[in-house]
N, C-alpha and C positions, 0 to 999 in steps of 0.2 A: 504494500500500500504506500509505495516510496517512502516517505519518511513519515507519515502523518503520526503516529505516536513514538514521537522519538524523549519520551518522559521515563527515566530511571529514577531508581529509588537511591538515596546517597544520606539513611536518614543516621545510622551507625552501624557498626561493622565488629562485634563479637558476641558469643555467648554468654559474657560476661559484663558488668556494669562499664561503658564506656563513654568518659566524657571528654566535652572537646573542648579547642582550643578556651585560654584565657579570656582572649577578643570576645571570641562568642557568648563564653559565660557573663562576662561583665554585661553584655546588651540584653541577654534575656535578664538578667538582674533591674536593670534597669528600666527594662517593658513593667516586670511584675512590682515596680515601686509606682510607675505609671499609670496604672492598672489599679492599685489600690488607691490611691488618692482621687483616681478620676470617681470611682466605685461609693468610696466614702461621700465626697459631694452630691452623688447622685442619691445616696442613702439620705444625706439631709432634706435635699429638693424636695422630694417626695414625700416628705413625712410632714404632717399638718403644721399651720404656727404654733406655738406653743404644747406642742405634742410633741412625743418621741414617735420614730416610726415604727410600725410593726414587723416581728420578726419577717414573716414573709416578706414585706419589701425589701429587707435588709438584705434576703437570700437572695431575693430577683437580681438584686443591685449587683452582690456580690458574684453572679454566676461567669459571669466573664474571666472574673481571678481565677473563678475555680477551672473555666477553660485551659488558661493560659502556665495555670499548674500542669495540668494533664499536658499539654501541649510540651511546655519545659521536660517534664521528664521523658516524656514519649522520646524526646530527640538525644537524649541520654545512653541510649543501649538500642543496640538492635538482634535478631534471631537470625545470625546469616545463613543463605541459603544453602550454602555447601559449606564441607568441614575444610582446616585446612590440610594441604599435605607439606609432608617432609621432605626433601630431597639431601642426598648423601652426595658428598664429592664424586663427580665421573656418572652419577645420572644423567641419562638423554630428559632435555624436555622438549616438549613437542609442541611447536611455534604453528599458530594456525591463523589461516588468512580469510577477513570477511567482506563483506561488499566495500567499493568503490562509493565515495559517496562526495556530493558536490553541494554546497549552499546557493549556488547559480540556478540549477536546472532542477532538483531535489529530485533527481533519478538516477536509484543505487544502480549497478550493474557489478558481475559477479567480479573475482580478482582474476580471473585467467579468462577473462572477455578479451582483456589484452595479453598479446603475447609475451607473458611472464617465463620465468623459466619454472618448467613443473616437475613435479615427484615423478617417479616410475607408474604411478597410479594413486589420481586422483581418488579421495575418498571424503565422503560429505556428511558432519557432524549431521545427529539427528538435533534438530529444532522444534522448538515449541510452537505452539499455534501465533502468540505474539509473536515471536523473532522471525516467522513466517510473511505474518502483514507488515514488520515495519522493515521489511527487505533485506534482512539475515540471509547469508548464505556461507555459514562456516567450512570450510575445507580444509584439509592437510596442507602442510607447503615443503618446500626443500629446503628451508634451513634445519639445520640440527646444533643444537647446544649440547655442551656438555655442560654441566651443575659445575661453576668454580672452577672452570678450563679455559681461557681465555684464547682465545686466536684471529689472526689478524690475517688480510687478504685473501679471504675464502673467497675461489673461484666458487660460481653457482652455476654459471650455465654462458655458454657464447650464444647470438642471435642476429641474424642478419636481416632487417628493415628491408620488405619491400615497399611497392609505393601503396598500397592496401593497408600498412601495420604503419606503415609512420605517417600516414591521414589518420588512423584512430589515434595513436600515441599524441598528436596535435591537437587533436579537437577534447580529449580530455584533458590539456594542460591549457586551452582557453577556458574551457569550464571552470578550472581547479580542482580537477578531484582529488580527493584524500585516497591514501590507499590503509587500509585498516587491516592489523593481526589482532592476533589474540594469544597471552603466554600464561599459561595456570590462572584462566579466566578473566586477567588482567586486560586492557583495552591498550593496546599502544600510542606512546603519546613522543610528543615534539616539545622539549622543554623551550622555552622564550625569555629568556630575560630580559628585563623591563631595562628604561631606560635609566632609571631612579635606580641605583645597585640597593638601594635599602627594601625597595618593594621586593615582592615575596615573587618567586617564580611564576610565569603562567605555563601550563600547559595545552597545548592544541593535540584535540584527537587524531592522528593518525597525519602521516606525510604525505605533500604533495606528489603526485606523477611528474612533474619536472617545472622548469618556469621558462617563461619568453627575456628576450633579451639582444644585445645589442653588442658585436665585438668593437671596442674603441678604434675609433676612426670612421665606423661604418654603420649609418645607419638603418640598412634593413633589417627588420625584427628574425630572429633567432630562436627556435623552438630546443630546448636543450630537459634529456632526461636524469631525472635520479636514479643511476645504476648502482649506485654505491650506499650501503647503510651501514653505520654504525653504531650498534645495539648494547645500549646499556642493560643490564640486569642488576636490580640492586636486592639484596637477600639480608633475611636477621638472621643468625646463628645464635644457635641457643648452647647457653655458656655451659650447660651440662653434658649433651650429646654433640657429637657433631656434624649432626644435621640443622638444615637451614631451610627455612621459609621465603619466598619470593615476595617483595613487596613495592617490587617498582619495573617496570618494565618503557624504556624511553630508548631512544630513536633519534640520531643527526644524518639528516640524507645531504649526497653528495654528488653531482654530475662531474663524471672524471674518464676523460677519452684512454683508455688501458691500452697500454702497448707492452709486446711481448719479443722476447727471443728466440729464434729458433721458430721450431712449427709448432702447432695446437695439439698439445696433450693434454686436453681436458681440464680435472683438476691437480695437475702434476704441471702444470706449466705456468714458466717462471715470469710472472710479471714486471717490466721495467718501472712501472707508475707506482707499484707496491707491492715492496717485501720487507717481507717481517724478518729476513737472515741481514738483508743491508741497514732494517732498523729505516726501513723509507714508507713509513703511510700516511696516507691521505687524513690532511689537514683542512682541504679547501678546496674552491671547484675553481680554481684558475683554469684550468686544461682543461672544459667542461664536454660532455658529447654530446654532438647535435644531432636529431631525427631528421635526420634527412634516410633518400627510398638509396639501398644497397649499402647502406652503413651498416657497419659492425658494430655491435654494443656487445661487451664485455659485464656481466653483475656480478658483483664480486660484495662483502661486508665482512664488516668485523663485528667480535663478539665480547666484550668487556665486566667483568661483576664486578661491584661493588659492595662493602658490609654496609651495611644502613643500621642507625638507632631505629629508624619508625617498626612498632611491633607487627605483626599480622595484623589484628585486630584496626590497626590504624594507618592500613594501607590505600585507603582511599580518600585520604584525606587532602588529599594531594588532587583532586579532583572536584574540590570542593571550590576550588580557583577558576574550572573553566574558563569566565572572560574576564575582559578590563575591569568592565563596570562592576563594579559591586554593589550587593543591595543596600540601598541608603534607611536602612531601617527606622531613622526616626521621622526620615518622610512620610512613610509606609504606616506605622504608627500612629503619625497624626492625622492623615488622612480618616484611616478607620477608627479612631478614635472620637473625629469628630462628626463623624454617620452614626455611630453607636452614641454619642452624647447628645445627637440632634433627637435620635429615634426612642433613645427615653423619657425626653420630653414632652414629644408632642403622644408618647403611648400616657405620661403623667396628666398631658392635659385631656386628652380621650377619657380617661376614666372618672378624671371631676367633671366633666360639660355631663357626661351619660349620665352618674348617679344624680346630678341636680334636674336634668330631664326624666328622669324615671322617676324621682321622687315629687315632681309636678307632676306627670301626666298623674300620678296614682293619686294624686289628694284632690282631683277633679270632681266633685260632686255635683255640682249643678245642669243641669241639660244644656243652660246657655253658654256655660262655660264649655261643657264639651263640646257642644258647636263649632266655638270659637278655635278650638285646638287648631294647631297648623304642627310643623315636621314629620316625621319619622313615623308616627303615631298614625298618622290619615290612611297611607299608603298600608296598613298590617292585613286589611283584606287580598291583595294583590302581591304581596311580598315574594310568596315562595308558590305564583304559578309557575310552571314550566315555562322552561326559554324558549323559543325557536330553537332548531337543530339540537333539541336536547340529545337525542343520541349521540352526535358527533362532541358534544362537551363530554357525555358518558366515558367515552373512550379516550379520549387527551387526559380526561382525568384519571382514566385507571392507567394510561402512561408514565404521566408525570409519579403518579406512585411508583411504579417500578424505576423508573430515574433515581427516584429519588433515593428508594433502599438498595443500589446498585451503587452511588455516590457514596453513601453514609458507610458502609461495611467499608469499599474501597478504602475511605478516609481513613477510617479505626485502621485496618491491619498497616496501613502507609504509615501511620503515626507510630503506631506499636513496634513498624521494623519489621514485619515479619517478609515485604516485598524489597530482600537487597539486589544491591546493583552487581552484585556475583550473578544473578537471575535473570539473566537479559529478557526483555518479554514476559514476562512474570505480571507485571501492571495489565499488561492489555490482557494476557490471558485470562486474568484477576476479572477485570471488568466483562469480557464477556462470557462466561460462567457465570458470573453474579445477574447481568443482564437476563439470562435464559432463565435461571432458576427464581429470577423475584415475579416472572409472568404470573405466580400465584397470586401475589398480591395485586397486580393491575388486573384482574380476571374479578377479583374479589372486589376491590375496591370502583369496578366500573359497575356491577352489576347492584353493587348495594344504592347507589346513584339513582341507577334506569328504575330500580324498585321504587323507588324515593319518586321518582316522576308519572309511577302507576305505568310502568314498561312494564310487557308481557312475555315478548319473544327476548329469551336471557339470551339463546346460542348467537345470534344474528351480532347482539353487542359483543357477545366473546368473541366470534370467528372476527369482527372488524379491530377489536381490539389488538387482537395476534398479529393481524396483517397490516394495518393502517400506517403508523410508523416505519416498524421492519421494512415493508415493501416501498415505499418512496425513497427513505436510506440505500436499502440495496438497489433501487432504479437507477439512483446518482452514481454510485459505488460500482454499479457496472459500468458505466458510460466512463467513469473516470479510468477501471480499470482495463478497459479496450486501448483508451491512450495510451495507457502505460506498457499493454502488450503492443503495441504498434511500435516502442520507442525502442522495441528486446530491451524492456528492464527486468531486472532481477524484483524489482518492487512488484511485479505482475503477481497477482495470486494465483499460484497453479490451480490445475481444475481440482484435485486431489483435497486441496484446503476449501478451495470455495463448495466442494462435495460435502465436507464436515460441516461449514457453516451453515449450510442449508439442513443439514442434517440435525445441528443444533435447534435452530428455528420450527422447524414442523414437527420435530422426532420428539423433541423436549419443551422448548418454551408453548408451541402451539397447545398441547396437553395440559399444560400446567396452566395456561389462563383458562381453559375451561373449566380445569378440577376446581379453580380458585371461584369463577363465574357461578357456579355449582350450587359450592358452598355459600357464596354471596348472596345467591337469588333466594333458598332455603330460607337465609335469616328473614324475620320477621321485617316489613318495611318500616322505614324511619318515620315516625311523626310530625306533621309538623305543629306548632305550638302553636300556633292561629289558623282560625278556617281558610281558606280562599273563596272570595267572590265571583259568582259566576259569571257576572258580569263585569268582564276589565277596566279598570276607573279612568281615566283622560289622564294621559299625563299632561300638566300646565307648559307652557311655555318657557323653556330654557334659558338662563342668559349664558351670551356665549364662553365664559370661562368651566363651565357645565358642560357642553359641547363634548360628545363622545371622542373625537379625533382629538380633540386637544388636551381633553383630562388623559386619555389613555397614551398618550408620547409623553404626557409630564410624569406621570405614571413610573417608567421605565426608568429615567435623569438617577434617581436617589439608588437603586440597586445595583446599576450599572458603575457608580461610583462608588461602590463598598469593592468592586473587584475587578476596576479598572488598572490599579498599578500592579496586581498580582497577576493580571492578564499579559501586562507586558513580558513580566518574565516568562508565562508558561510558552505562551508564542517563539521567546530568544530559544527554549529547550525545546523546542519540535523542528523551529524551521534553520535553528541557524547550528544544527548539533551539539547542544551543550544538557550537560546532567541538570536536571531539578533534584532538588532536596530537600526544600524546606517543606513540606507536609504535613510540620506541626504548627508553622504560619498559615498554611494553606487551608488548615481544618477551621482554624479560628475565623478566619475570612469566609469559610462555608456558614461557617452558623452564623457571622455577624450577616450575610444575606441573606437569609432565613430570617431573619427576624426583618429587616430591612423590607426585604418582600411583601409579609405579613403585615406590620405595621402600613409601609405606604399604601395599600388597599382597601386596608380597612379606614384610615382618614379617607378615602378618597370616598370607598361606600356611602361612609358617614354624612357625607356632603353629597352626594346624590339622591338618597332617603329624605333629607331633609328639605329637598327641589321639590321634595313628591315624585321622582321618576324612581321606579320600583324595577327598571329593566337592568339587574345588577348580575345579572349571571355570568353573561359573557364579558360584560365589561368588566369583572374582578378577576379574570380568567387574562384578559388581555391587558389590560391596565401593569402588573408587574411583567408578564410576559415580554411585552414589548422593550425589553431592556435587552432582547435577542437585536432586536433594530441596531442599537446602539452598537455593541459586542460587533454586530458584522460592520459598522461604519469603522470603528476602531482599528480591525481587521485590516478594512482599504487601506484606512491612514498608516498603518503597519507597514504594508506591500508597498506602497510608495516611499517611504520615507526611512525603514531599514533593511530589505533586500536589495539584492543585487538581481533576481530573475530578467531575465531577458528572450527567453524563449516563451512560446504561448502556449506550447504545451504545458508548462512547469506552471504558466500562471492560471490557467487552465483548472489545473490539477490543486493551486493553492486557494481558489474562490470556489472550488467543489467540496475541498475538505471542510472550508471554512464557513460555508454553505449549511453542512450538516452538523457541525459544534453550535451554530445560532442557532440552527431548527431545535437542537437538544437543549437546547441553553431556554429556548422560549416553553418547552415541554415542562421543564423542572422550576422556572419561576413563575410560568401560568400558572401552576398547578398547589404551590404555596401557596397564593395570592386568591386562590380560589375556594380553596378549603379554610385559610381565616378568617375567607370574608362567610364562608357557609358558617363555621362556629359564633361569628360575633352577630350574625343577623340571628341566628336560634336563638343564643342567648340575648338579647336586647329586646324580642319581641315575647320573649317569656315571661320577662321579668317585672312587665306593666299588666294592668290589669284591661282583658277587654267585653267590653261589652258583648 
């Protein structure tokens, strides 16, 4: 699926309690000092003049902290996915090679697409269903290590460029591809040092295929490859055995025209450019080789270990650098800080306006005083008719349920660690499994709905339930993946995977929203707490800040903004190839939208009821929803303003992917929005007395 879930887990890395840097500890120290004094103000706010507040408020106020506990420690330790192993001096390990991947075109292709030099026989790691869609293709390769043996100008393979091999070797080195291994599950990386010696190293995933360039004097551009690597391996030894752990695996590539004596003996033949007996290796790409068609390229590397302090356990830490930018967490902070201090506000002022109108409407005794009544109250015969297109709310709403317990689990085990970055694909395969198996709950929660609207035929809402979503996703999802098969990417999903997905879908989720449909229809229907009138009341004449289109886009402004700066980063880790981590930031950010969601709908309701216009179903459905609007404008302004895409198929492929995260993104916050406005209207019209 080219790159579209390129999101790893980096949340810790032992069986054992492990915490991280000093840096880091000091900043969440400092969130949870932020956190509690924001908590305590809000504790007073809300508590009457001259009154203490009650405990329950105290807790509401407090639940944040109690988040950002959870969240703190969760990033503390993680359950890695694989144990480690040992290696004893003069151990082989076995260096393995995965897709080609480019931040231009975001279309993997395999590592021997290009004429690399190969094993005796190719053989290809088995892969997960994720490492599958986000364009995994592990393989064996021809280098060999030995554990703590160090050697310098290893011939690998000679290769003669025709004019077929050195047009592809070109067009991937305008691209930029990276070329990516893999050493005891480690990802290969390209250390950078900064220009500041005091900043901390960056590393970049995986080396260029070669660079363009210009010999002085001359300026026609110059396509020149990296034939030459030189492979660090950094290892702990452990001070009791003499075996040792792998905990660094890095890379300096080097374009170097190899010249030899004598005739071509393979790997027996004596190179003039580098040898390890004259003490002559390669330091630099002065002598660089060019792709031109009947050139000879020579690949050759060396192989170097080093003892490292960093333990096993904290071998990925070093990954935690990815880019420049780093996250400015007290922007981040305050941003969501002051969406969660706006949103307990106006939920503080919601709850005094409501109980001062429930407490008039109820002491209404006179006839002409009820007459006189206006808000919320006129509108309780017509409140809870049926909407138009009820059944199609029915099913969005038993979607957004399964979004939503497909989110929530994801979140938990991502916090808890249990999805490490040893587990490539582990995330996606996470979520769809969880996807398939939560069809019970949208089966059950669609059908409890249709009951609720006096719906009869339950299967008609299951069967559209199963397929309605799924089936316009996978319409997109095909059409994206024909491109990709047109482009011979590796990102193509063989028919073998797309067999299984399909087989997920019908074999499993389809079953499970009717089992859940079933059991939903069975239950007794929901009550509602006022009659409805048979005859539908007028609704008056709107003023336009009332205006369905423009309440439902202002709507969308506040939720879009509790997870607009956390968007930026998941975006930089899909489309620009870098690890996500933070997931116990991420979780907090999930529930401060949840609440975001829920609150601005239910203000919005509030003010709709009180117009007298009772047609609130779909508009509390789409009112948070529409913050998908936002999310895919964001999107563009992304695609313009930090990619480099230049092909149409890539951009193609990135308003397809990005396409279906909005469509999911308006699933999971319609559906918030829709349900607190169903709880807040039950309860507000219970709680008065009617006639």
């Amino acid at each position: 699926m080219a790159s579209l879930l390129r999101i790893d887990v980096v949340a810790s890395h032992s069986p054992v309690v492990f915490f991280s840097s000093n840096r880091q500890l000091k900043e969440r120290e400092t969130l949870l000092q932020i956190y509690l004094f924001l908590s305590l103000i809000l504790v007073r706010a809300m508590a009457s003049p001259g009154r203490s507040p009650p405990p329950s408020t105290a807790v509401f106020a407090l639940l944040p902290l109690l988040f950002l506990l959870l969240v703190h420690s969760g990033q503390s330790f993680y359950l890695p996915g694989v144990a480690p192993e040992d290696f004893l001096k003069g151990d082989e390990l076995k260096v393995k090679v995965n897709k080609l991947t480019s931040i231009k075109t975001q279309l993997p292709y395999t590592y021997y697409s290009l004429p690399y030099c190969k094993p005796s026989k190719i053989v290809d790691s088995t892969e997960n269903l994720g490492e599958v869609l986000r364009g995994d293709r592990i393989e064996n390769s021809p280098y060999v290590f030995n554990m703590r043996e160090p050697k310098m100008c290893n011939i690998v393979c000679r290769a003669t460029l025709d004019a077929k091999t050195a047009k592809e070797f070109k067009e991937k080195i305008d691209d930029e591809y990276r070329v990516n291994m893999i050493l005891d599950n480690l990802p290969l990386v390209v250390p950078i040092q900064r220009l500041d010696q005091e900043s901390p190293t960056v590393y970049q995933l995986g080396y260029h295929v070669g660079l363009k360039g210009q010999y002085s004097g001359n300026k026609e551009q110059k396509y020149f490859i990296h034939n030459h690597l030189s492979f660090t391996v950094k290892y702990h030894k452990d001070s009791q055995t003499d075996s040792a752990r792998i905990v660094g695996f890095e890379v300096k590539p080097f374009s170097v025209k190899h010249e030899y004596e004598g005739k071509w003996k393979e790997e027996k033949t004596r190179l003039t450019t580098c040898d390890p007996h004259a003490k002559h290796t390669v330091v630099n790409s002065n002598t660089p080789q060019e792709v031109e068609d009947k050139n000879e390229v020579i690949f050759t590397y060396d192989i170097d270990f080093q003892e490292s302090n960093v333990k096993w356990a904290s071998r990925w830490d070093a990954y935690l650098l990815m880019s420049d930018d780093q996250i400015h967490w007290f922007s981040i902070v305050n941003s969501l800080m002051i969406v969660l201090f706006l949103s307990g506000m106006v939920a503080m002022i919601m709850l005094r306006t409501l109980y001062r109108d429930i407490s008039r409407y109820n002491e209404l005794e006179t006839q002409e005083e009820a007459q006189e009544e206006t808000g919320w109250k006129l509108v309780h015969g017509d409140v809870f008719r049926p909407p138009s297109n009820s059944d199609l709310l029915c099913v969005y709403a038993g979607t957004g349920v399964q979004f939503f317990g497909m989110i929530l689990v994801t979140m938990i085990f991502a916090v808890l660690g249990f999805l490490s970055p040893s587990n490539r694909g582990g995330l996606m395969t996470a979520m769809l499994l969880l996807w398939v198996f939560m069809g019970l709950f949208a089966g059950y929660a669609s059908a409890r709905l249709y009951k609720m609207f006096k719906g009869t035929e339950w299967k008609k809402i299951a069967l559209r339930t199963a397929l309605i979503f799924p089936g316009t996703v996978s319409a997109i999802f095909f059409v994206l993946n024909a491109l990709i098969w047109g482009q011979k990417s590796s990102g193509a999903v063989p028919f073998g995977t797309m067999f299984a997905l399909v087989f997920l879908w019908f074999g499993i989720s389809v079953p499970l929203v009717f089992c859940g449909s079933y059991v939903g229809f069975r239950k007794p229907a929901i009550e509602d707490p006022v009659k409805t009138n048979k005859i539908p009341r007028q609704i008056p004449e709107q003023p336009w800040y009332m205006n369905p289109a423009f309440s439902i886009l202002i709507g969308g402004i506040l939720p879009f903004g509790a997870v607009f700066i956390e968007l930026f980063f998941i975006l930089t880790s899909i489309w620009l190839n870098q690890f996500y981590y933070i997931f116990g930031f991420l979780f907090l950010v999930f529930i401060i939208l949840l609440i975001t969601c829920a609150e601005i709908t239910v203000v919005l309701c509030y003010f709709q009821l009180c117009s007298e216009d009772y047609l609130w179903w779909w508009r509390a459905y789409l009112t948070s929803g529409s913050s998908a609007l936002y999310l895919f404008l964001y999107a563009t302004f992304y695609f313009f303003t930090k990619l480099e895409i230049t092909k149409l198929v890539s951009a193609v492929l990135y308003f397809g992917y990005m396409l279906i995260a909005s469509y999911a993104f308006f699933v999971l916050t319609g559906t918030i929005g829709f349900y607190a406005c169903l709880w807040f209207t039950r309860l507000i019209y219970s709680s008065v007395k009617i006639d």
